[in-house]
Steps between C-alpha positions, in 0.01 A plus 500: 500500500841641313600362214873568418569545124809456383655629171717355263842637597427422868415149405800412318698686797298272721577174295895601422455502118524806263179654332574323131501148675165594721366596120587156358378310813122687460532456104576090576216523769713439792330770697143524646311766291576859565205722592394851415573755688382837287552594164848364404598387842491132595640274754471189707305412835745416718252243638516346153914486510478387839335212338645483165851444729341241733405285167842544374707173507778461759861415449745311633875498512542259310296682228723842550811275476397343148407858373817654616731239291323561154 
């Protein structure tokens, strides 16, 4: 079986936000736990973000609309 591993700056690539706000969302626990790799390297299953995304609430338009008028 291969396991893909992906690393930080490919993950916030992959979710379209920059490295700082990928930093906040593990501090706040908004990301499933990273795993490690080596010494010093870690990263995340993609299996688990495959998942992780799945759980992740959808939104509507109407949602987007209210956001964009704050």
């Amino acid at each position: 079986m291969y396991l893909k591993i992906i690393r930080p700056a490919e993950l916030a690539e992959l979710l379209s936000v920059s490295t700082v706000t990928l930093w906040r969302m593990q501090k706040r626990g908004e990301l499933p736990p990273k795993r490690q790799i080596s010494s010093g390297v870690l990263g995340w299953l993609y299996s688990d973000l495959e998942e992780w995304l799945k759980e992740r609430p959808l939104v509507n338009n109407e949602d987007i609309l209210k956001e964009l008028e704050k």
